[in-house]
N, C-alpha and C positions, 0 to 999 in steps of 0.2 A: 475888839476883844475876840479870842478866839475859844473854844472848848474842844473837846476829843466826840471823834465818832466810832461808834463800835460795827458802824455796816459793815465795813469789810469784816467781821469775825461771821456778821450773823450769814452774810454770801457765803463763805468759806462753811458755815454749815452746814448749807446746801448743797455747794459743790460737791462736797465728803458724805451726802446722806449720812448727817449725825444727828440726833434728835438734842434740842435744848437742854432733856432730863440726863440722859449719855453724856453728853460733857459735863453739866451740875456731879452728874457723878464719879466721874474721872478725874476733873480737876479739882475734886474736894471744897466744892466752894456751896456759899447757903445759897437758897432760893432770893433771898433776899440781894444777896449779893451779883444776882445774875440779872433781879431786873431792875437791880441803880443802871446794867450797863444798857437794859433795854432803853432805858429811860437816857443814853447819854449824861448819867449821874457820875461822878467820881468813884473809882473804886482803889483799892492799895496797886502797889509796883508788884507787893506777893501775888496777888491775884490776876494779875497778867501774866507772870512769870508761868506761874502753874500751870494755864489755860493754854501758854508758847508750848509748855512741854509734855502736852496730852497730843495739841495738832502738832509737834516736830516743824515749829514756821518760826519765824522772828517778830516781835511786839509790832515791827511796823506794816508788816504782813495783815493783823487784824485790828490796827486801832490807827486812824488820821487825826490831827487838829484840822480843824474847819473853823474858818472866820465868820462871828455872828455877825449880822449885818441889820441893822436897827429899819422897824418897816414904819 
């Protein structure tokens, strides 16, 4: 089974000195909606979309599938 990881967005916020609230507030999106992605939760395709065109990258620039691996 595999799920989406959000590290690469939250690296690339690093890289770019953007603070978490900075982009909540650019990409128009809730608080709520930013920590389903903290959490590796599910979010919309809009809400990637948005977040591609605040940092000028492509979806796969800040979101991988990763294979869960049962422990």
């Amino acid at each position: 089974m595999s799920k989406l990881s959000y590290k690469k967005l939250f690296k690339m916020l690093i890289d770019i000195d953007m603070s978490n609230t900075e982009l909540i507030e650019k990409a128009g999106i809730s608080k709520s909606t930013f920590y389903k992605m903290k959490n590796g939760e599910n979010i919309t395709t809009d809400v990637l979309l948005r977040v591609c065109d605040v940092l000028k990258c492509d979806v796969s620039d800040i979101v991988e599938c990763i294979e869960i691996t049962d422990k």
